[in-house]
C-alpha positions as CSV (number, residue, x, y, z in Angstrom):
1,X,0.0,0.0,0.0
2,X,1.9,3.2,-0.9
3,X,2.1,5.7,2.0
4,X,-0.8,8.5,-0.1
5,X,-3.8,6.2,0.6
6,X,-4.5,8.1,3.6
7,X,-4.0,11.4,1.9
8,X,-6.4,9.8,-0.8
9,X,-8.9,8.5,1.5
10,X,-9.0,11.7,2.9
11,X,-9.6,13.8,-0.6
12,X,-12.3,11.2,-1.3
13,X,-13.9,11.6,2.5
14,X,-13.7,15.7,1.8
15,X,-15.7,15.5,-1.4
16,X,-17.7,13.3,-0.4
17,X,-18.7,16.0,2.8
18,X,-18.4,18.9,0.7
19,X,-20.7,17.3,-2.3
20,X,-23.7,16.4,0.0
21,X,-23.4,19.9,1.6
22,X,-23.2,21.4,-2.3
23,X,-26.4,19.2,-2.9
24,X,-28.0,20.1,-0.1
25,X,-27.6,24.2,-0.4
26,X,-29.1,23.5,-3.9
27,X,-32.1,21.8,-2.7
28,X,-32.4,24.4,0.0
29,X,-32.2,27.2,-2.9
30,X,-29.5,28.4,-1.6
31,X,-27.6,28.5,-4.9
32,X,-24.6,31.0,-4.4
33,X,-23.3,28.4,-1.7
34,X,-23.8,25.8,-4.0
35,X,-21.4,27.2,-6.2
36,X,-18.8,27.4,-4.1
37,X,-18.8,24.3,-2.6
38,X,-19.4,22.8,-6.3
39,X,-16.1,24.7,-6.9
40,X,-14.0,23.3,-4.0
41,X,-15.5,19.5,-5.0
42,X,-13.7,20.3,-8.6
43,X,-10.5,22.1,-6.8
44,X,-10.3,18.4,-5.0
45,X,-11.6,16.1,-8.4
46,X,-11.4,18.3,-11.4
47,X,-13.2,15.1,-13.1
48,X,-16.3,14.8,-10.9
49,X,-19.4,14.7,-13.5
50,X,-22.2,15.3,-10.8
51,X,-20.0,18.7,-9.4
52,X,-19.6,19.3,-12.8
53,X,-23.3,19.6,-13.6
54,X,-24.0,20.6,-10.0
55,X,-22.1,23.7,-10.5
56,X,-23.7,24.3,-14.2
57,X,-26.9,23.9,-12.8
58,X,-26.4,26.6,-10.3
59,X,-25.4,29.0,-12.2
60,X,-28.3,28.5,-14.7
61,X,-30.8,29.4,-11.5
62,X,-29.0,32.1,-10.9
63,X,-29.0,33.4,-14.6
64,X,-24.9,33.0,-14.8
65,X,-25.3,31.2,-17.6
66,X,-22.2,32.2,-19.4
67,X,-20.7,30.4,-16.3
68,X,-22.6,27.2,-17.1
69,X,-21.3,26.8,-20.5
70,X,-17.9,25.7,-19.8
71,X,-18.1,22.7,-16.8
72,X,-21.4,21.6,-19.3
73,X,-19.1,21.0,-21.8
74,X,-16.6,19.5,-19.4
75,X,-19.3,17.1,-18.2
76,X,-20.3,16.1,-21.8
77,X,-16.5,15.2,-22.5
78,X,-16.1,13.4,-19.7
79,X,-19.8,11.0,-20.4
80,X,-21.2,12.0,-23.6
81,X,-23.6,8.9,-23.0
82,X,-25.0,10.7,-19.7
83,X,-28.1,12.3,-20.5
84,X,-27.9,14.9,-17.3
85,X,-25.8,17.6,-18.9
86,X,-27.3,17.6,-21.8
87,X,-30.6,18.2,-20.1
88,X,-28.8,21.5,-18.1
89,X,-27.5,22.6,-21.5
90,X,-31.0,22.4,-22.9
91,X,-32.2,24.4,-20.3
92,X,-29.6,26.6,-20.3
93,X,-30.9,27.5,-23.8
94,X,-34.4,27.7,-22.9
95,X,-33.1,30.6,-20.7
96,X,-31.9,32.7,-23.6
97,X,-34.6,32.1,-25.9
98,X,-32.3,30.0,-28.1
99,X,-35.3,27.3,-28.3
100,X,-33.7,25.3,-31.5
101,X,-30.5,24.5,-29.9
102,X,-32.3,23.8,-26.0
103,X,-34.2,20.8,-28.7
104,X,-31.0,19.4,-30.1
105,X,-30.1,18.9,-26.6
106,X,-33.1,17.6,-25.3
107,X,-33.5,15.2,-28.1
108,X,-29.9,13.9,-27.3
109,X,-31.1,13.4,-24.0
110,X,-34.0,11.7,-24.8
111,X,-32.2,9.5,-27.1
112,X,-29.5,8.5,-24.6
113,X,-32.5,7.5,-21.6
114,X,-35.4,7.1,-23.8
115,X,-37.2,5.6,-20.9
116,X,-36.6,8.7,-18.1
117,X,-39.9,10.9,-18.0
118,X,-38.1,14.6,-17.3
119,X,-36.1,13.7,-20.7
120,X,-38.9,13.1,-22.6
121,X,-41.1,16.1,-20.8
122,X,-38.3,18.8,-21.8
123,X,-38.3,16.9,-25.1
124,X,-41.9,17.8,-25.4
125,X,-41.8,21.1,-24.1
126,X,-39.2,22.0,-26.6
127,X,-41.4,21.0,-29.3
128,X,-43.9,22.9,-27.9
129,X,-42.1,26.3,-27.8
130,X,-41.2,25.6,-31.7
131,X,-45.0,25.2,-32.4
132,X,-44.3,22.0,-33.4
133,X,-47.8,20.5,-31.6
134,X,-47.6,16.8,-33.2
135,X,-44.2,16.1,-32.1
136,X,-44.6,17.9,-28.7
137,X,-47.4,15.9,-28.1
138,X,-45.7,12.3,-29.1
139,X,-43.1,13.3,-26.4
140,X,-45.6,14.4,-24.1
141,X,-47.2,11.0,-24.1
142,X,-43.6,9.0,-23.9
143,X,-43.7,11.1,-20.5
144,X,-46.8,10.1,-19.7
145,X,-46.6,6.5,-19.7
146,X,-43.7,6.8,-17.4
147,X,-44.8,9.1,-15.1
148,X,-48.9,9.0,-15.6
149,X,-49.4,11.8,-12.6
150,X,-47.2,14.9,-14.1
151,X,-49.5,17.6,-14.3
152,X,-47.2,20.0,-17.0
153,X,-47.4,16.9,-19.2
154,X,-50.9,16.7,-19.2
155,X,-51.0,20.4,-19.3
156,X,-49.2,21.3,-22.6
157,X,-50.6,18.0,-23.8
158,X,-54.1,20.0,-23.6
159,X,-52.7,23.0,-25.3
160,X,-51.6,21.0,-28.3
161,X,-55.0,19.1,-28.7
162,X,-56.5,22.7,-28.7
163,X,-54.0,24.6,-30.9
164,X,-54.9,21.4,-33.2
165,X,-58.3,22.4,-33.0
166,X,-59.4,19.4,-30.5
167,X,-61.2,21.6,-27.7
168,X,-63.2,19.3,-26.5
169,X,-60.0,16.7,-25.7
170,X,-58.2,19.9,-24.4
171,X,-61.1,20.7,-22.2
172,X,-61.0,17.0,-20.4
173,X,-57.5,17.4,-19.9
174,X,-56.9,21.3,-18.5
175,X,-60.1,19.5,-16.0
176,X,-57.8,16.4,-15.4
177,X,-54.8,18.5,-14.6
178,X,-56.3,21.0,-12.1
179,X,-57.9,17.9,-10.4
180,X,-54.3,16.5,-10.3
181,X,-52.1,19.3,-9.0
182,X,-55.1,20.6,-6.6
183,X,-53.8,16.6,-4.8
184,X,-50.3,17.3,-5.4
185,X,-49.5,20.8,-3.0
186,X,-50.4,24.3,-3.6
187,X,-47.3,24.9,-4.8
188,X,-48.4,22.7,-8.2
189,X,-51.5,24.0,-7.8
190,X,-50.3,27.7,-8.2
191,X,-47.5,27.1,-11.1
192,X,-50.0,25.8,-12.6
193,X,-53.0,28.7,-12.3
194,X,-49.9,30.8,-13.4
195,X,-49.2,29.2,-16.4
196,X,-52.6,29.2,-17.4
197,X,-52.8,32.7,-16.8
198,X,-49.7,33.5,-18.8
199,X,-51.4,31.2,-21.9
200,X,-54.5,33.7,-21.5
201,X,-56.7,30.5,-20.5
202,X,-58.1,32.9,-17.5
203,X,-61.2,30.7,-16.8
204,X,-59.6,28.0,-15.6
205,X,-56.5,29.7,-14.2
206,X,-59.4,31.5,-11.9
207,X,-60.6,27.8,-11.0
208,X,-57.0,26.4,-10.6
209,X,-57.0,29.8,-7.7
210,X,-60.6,29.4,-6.4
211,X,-58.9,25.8,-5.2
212,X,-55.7,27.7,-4.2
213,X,-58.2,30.1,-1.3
214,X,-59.6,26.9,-0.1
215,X,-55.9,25.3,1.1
216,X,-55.2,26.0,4.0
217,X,-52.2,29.2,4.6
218,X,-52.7,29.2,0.8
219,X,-55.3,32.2,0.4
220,X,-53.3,35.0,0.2
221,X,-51.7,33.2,-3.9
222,X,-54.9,32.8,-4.7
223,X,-56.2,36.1,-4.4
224,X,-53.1,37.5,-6.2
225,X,-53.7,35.5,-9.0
226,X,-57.8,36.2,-8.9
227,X,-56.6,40.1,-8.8
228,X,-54.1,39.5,-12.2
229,X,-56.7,37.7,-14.1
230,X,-59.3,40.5,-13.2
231,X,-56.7,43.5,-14.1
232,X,-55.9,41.7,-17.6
233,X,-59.9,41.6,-18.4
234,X,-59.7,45.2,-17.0
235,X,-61.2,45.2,-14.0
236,X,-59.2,47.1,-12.3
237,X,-61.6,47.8,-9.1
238,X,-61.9,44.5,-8.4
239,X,-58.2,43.3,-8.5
240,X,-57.8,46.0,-6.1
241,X,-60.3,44.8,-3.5
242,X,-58.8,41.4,-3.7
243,X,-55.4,42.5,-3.4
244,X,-56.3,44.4,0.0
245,X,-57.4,41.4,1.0
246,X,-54.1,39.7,0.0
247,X,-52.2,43.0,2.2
248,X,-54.7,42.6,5.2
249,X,-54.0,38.8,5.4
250,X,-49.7,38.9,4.6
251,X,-48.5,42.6,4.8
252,X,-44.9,41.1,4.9
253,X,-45.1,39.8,1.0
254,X,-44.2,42.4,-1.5
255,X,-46.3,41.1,-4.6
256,X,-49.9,42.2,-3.2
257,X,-48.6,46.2,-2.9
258,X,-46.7,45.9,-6.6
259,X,-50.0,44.6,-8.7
260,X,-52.0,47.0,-7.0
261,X,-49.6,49.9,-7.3
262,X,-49.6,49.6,-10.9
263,X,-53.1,48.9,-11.1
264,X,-54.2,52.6,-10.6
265,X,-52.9,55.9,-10.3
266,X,-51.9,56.8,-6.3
267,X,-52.8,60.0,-4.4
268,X,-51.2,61.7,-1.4
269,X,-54.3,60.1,0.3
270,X,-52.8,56.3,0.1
271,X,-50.1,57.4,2.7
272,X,-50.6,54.4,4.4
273,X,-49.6,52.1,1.6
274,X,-46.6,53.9,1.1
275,X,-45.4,53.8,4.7
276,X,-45.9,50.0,4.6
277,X,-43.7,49.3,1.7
278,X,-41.1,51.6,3.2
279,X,-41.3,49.5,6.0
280,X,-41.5,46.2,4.3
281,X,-38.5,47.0,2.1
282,X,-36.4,48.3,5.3
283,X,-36.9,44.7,6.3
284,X,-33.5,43.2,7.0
285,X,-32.7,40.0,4.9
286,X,-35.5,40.7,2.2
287,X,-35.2,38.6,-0.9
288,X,-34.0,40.2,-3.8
289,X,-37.3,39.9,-6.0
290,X,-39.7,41.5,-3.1
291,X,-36.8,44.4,-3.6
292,X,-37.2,45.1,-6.7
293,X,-41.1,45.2,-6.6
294,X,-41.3,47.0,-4.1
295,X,-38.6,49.5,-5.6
296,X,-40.4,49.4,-8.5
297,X,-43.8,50.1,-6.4
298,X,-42.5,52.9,-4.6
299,X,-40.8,54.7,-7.7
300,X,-44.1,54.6,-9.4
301,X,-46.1,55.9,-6.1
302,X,-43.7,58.9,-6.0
303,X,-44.2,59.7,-9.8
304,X,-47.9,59.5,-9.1
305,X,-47.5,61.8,-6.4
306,X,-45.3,64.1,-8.8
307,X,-42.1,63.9,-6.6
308,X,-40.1,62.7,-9.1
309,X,-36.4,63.3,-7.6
310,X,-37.6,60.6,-4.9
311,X,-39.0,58.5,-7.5
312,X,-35.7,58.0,-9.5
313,X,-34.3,57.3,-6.6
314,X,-36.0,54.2,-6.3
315,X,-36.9,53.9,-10.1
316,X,-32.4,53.3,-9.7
317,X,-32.5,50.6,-6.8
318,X,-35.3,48.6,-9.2
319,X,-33.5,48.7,-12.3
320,X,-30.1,47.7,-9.9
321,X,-31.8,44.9,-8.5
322,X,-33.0,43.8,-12.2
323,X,-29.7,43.8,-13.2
324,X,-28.4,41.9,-10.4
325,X,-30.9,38.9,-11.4
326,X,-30.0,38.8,-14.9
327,X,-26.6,38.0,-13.9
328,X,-24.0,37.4,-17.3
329,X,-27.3,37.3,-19.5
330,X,-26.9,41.4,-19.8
331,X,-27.0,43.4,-23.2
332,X,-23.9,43.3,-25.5
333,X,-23.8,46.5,-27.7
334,X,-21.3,44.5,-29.9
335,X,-23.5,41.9,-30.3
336,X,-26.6,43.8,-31.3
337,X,-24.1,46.0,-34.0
338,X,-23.3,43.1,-35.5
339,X,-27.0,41.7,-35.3
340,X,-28.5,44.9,-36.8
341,X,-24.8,45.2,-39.5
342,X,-25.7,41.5,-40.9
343,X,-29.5,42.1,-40.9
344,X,-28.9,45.1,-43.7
345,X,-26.9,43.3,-45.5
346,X,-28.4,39.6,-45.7
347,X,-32.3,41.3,-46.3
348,X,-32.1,43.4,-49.5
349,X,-34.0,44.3,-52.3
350,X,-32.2,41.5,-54.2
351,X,-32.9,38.8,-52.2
352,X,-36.6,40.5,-51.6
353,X,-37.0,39.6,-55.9
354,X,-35.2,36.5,-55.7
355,X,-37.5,34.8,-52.9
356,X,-40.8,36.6,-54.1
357,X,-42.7,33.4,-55.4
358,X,-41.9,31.3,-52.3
359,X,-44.1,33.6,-49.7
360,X,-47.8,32.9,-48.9
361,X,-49.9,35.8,-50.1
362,X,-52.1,36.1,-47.2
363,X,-53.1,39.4,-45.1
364,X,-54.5,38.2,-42.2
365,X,-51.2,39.4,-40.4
366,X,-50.7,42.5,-39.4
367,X,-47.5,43.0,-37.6
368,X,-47.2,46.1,-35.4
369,X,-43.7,47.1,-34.6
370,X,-41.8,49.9,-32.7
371,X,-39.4,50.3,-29.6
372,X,-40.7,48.6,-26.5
373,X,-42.7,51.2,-24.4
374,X,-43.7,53.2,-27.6
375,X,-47.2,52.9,-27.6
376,X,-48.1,49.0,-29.5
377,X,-50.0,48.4,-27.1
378,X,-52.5,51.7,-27.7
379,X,-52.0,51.1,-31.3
380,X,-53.4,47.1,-31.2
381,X,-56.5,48.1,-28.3
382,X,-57.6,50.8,-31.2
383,X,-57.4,48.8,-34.2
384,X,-58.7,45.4,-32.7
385,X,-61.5,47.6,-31.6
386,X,-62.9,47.2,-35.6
387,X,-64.8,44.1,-35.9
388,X,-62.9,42.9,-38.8
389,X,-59.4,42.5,-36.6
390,X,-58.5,40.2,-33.5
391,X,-55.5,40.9,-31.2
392,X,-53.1,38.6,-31.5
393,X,-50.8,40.3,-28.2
394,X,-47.1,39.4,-28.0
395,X,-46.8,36.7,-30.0
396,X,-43.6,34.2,-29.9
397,X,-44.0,33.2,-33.2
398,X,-41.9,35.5,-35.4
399,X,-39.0,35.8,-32.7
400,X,-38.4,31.9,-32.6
401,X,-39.0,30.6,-35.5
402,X,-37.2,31.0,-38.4
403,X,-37.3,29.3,-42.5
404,X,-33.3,29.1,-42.9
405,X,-30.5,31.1,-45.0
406,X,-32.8,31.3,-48.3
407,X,-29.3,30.9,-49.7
408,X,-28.2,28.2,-48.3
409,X,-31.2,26.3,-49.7
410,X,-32.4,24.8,-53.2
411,X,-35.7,25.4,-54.6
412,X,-37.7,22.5,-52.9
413,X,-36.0,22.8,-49.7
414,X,-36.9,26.8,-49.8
415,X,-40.9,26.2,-50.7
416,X,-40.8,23.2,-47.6
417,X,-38.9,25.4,-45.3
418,X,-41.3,28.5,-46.6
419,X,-44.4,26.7,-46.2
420,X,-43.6,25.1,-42.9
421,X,-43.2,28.5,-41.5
422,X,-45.9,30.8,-42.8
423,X,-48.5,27.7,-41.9
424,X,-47.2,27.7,-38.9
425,X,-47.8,31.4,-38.5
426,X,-51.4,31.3,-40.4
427,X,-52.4,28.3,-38.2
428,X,-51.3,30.1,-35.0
429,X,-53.7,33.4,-35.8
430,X,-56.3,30.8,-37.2
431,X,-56.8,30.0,-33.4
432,X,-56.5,33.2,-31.7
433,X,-59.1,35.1,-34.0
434,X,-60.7,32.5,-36.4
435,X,-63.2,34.6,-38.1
436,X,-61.4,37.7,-39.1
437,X,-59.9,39.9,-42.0
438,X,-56.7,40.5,-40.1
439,X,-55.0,39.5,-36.8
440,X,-52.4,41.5,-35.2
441,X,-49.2,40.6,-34.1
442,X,-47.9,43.5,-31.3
443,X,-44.4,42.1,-30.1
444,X,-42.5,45.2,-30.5
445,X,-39.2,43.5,-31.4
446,X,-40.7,41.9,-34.4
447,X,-39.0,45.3,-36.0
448,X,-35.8,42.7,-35.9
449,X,-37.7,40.4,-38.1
450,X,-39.5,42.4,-41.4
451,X,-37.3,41.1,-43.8
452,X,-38.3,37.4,-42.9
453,X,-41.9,38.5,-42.8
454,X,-41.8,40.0,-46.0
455,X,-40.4,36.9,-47.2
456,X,-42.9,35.0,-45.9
457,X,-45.6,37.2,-46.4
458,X,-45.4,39.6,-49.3
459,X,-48.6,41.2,-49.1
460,X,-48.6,41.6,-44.8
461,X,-49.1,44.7,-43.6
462,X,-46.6,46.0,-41.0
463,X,-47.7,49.4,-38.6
464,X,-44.4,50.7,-37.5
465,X,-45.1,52.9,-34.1
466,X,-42.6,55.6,-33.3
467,X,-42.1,57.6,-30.2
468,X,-39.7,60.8,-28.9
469,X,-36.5,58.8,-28.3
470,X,-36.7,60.9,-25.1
471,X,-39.9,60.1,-23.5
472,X,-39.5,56.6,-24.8
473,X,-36.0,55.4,-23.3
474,X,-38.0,56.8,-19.4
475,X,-40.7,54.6,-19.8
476,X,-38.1,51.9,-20.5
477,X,-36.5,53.1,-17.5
478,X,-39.5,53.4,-15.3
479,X,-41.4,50.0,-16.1
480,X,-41.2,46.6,-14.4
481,X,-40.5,43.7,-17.4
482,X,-41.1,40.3,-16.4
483,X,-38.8,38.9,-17.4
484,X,-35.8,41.6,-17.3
485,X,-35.5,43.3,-20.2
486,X,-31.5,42.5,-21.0
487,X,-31.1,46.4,-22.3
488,X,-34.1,48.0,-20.2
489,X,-32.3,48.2,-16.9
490,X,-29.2,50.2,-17.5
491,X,-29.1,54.0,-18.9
492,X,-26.2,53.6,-21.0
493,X,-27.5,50.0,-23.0
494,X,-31.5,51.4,-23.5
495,X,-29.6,54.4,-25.7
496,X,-27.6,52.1,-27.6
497,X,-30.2,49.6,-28.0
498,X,-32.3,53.2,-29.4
499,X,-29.7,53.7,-31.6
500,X,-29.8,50.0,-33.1
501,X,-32.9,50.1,-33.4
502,X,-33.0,52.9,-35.5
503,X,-30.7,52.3,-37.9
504,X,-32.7,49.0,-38.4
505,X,-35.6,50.3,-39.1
506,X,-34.0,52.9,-41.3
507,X,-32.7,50.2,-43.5
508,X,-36.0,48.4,-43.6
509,X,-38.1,51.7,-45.0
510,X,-35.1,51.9,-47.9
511,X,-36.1,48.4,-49.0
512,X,-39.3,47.3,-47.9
513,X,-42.3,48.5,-50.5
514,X,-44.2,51.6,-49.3
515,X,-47.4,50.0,-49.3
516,X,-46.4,47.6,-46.9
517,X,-45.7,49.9,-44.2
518,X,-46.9,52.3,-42.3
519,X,-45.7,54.5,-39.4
520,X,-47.9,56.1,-37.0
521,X,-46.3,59.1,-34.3
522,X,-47.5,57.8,-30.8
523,X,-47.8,61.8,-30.1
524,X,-49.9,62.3,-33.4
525,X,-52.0,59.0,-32.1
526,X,-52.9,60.7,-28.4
527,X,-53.5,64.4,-29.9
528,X,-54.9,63.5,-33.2
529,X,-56.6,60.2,-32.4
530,X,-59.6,60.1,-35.6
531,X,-56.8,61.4,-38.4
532,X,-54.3,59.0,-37.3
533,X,-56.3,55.8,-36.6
534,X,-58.0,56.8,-39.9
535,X,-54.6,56.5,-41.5
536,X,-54.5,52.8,-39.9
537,X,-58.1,51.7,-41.2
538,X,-57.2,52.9,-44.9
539,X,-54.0,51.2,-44.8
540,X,-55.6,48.3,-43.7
541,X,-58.5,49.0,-46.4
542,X,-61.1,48.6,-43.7
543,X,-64.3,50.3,-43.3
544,X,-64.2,52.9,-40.7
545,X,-65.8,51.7,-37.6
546,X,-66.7,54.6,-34.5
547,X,-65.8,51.6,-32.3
548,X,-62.0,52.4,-33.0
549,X,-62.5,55.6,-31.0
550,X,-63.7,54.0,-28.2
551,X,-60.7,51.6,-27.6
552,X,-60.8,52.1,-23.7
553,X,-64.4,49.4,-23.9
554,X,-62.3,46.9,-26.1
555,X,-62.4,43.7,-23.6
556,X,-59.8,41.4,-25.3
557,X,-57.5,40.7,-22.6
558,X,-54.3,42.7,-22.2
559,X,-50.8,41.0,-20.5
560,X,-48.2,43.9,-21.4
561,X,-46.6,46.8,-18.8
562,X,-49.4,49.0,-20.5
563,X,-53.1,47.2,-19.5
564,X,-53.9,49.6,-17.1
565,X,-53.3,52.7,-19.7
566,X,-54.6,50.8,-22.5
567,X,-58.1,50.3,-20.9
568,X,-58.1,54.4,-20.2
569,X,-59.8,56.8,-22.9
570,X,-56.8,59.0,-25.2
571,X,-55.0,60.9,-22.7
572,X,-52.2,63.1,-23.2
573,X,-50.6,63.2,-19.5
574,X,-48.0,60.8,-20.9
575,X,-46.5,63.2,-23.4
576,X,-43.4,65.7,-22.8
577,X,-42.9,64.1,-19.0
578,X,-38.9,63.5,-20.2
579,X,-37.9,67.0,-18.8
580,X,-39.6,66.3,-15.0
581,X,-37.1,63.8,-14.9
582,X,-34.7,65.1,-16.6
583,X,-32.2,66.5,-14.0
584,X,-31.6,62.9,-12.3
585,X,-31.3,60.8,-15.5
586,X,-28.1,61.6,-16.8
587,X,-27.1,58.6,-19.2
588,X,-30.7,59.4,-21.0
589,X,-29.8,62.8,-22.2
590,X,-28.4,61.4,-25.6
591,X,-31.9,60.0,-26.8
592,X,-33.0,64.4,-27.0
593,X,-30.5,64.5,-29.9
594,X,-31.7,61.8,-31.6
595,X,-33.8,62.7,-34.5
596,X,-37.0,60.5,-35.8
597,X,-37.8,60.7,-39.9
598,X,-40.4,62.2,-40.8
């Protein structure tokens, strides 16, 4: 026996101690000590798979997912026929949007342990969030058979059958899987009514949250989620009287104050409310979330309230604390140059008349476009208000999904790769608005993606909404994005992401056809409200409708920063407020020299 066993046995008998406590701080969400004792397991074994994909996994949860890349890739070298880091690199993906490579790995996953039911579910989900419904489900049901009681399984299954027009099927199962996760723990019970509500399915989110008031020391999530689902159908009076309710029965949770906060404008008579989230956020230990709400909350209180030196104040601690949680996954301006440098020269007139044939010559989609905070919101409320238009929202879609490098492709392979991704897209507003002339698509950062849609859809109609670089970078600045916005949280990055932007969209008026696009002033929209949304209807070729002036009684449902303003009558309050801010918002001042065309 040479005389390092005992030095051996005792490296082993360290990692060992320090593993189970890494494991344990992960379980107990308590990720930053996970890290490091992940860290001092590798300092001992440098070749340890599990504190290989330990560490990777924490630093996904805690959005350092730059971090994760490199022990992922580690793991995978060391057991390529292990499906576990491949199942972190998938999610890793899923973090940054990048849904086509979190599937490669998923499948892989899948492939290597074809018979483990969290494979096949994130196999499914994948397939989901690329709107690929008959393969999500097939997955979905591999998951199923192995584990016959996971409620997400049966809920996306449900989703597919009624995005594949099955409601009835969809119906049974959204019934099966509240009945499941109400006998699972209100925790289930709650991600699930959350989900629901995200997917706009607010009848039986408000059942999955009826249940949730009926557990016991549960009330208090249900009535938050009753008070959501009432504020995106616009009733705003009623969410309020819940969320007291919510405050009465926990006024240590910082949730409650924020959805009511931004559910109505505050007065100096709401005092009270403002002395209790002063108090709450003075709270020693507070999590960093129930920070940045209630940083968020009080800014907005003090803007209300026209103190506005007090309100950037805390406006600064929200966006800080935003910033803290999206860890590595912040803006790169280099990236987004080189984005925006390779988007004017790949989509040109050329290639425009070189793909013209292969596009589907439908106009039910209307895309409407701007800067985030820039008034696409207003604009969608007034022209869904016609009878000939549904609301589409925010839509995925367009952002996610893509047809290929056109150039990369021969003629077949174009017209498959074409028609697979504006059937998609038809089949998608098909659901949401099946019996009219248009559908709108509002996702503001769709302006990244007009030369595809023209592509795909020569004849679509794109609004373009514009606003004073000014007053738009503040409402950036001043709004609450779930998730973080990676540009909206930092002065310097929401000017350069302006400035992107606007080059962008300069190239796309050069080469996209004039009758395709149309660009409304938010300011001419609020002060000349008939002449501009006249402009819309005729561009549009609809019949004017006096329902478009009345946007404020339009009750499709509304999930954006901007449903409580959306549901008010034209107002002009939110014009020309830049300067009240003005004097403590230095890194802004470079968006008043920036110039709009005409």
């Amino acid at each position: 026996m040479s005389d390092s066993s005992p030095e051996i046995n005792n490296l082993q008998s360290k990692f060992q101690r320090v593993f189970q406590e890494g494991v344990q701080a992960f379980r107990q969400g308590n990720l930053n000590n996970a890290i490091h004792k992940f860290q001092e397991c590798l300092r001992v074994q440098p070749d340890s798979y599990e504190a290989l994909c330990g560490l990777a996994d924490s630093y996904r949860l805690v959005n350092q997912l730059e971090l994760a890349r490199e022990p992922l890739q580690t793991a995978i070298n060391l057991n390529p026929n292990n499906m576990g880091a491949y199942l972190i690199q998938g999610m890793t993906y899923n973090a940054e949007f990048q849904f086509e490579q979190a599937l490669v790995n998923f499948r892989q996953a899948a492939l290597i342990s074809p018979k483990n039911a969290i494979a096949q579910y994130n196999l499914g989900l994948a397939y989901y969030k690329l709107f690929l419904y008959p393969e999500a489900e097939a997955a979905l049901n591999l998951c199923l058979e192995l584990s016959a009681d996971h409620v997400f399984a049966i809920y996306y299954k449900a989703r597919c059958r009624e995005l594949c027009d099955d409601a009835e099927s969809a119906k049974n199962l959204y019934t099966y899987a509240i009945e499941l996760a109400s006998n699972q723990g209100t925790a289930v019970l709650s991600q699930l009514a959350e989900t629901m509500k995200t997917d706009a399915l607010l009848d039986w989110s408000e059942m999955a949250a009826d249940l949730i008031c009926n557990q016991p020391n549960a009330k208090v999530v249900g009535l938050v989620i009753k008070a959501n689902i009432s504020q995106q159908q616009g009733g705003f009076d009623i969410a309020e009287t819940y969320l007291q309710q919510a405050i009465e029965l926990a006024p240590n949770q910082a949730k409650p104050y924020f959805d009511l906060i931004y559910g109505r404008k505050m007065t100096v008579q709401d005092q009270a409310l403002l002395q209790a989230m002063q108090k709450l956020l003075s709270t020693r230990g507070l999590d960093l979330e129930s920070r940045r709400m209630l940083c968020y909350s009080l800014g907005k209180f003090f803007s209300d309230i026209q103190e506005y030196k007090a309100a950037v104040r805390y406006y600064d601690e929200a966006n800080a604390a935003a910033l803290q949680q999206l860890g590595s996954h912040v803006y790169d301006s280099k990236d987004q140059a080189q984005f925006v440098n390779t988007s004017i020269k790949t989509f040109n007139t050329r290639l425009f008349e070189e793909n013209k044939h292969f596009g589907n010559l439908s106009t039910v989609p209307v895309l409407i476009v701007g800067m985030i905070r820039s008034g696409t919101t207003l604009c969608e409320q007034v022209i869904s208000s016609h009878p000939e238009v549904g609301a589409g929202g925010e839509l995925a879609y367009l952002l996610y999904k893509s047809f290929g490098r056109m150039e990369d492709q021969d003629e077949a392979n174009k017209k498959a790769a074409m028609d697979d991704f504006t059937t998609g897209y038809l089949n998608t507003l098909q659901i949401i608005a099946p019996d009219k002339a248009f559908v709108t698509d509002k996702s503001p950062l769709n302006f990244t993606n007009l030369g595809a849609f023209h592509i795909g859809f020569p004849r679509g109609k794109i609004i373009h909404v514009k606003r004073n670089p000014a007053e738009n970078g503040l409402s950036i600045y001043l709004t609450p994005f779930t998730p973080n916005l990676d540009f909206g949280h930092h002065q310097d990055n929401i000017v350069d992401f302006y400035q992107q932007y606007l080059r962008l969209m300069n190239h796309w008026r050069r080469v996209l056809p004039k009758e395709n696009l149309l660009e409304i002033n938010y300011e001419d929209l609020v002060l000349h409200p008939e002449q501009e949304t006249r402009r819309m209807a005729d561009f549009l070729g609809l019949e004017w409708n006096d329902a478009m002036l009345h946007h404020e009684s339009n009750p499709r449902i509304i999930q954006t920063p901007s449903q409580w303003q959306a549901r008010q009558p034209m107002y002009t309050s939110s014009l020309n407020k830049f300067h009240l801010y003005e004097p403590y918002l230095d890194g802004l001042q470079k968006l008043k020299d920036l110039k709009l065309p005409n």
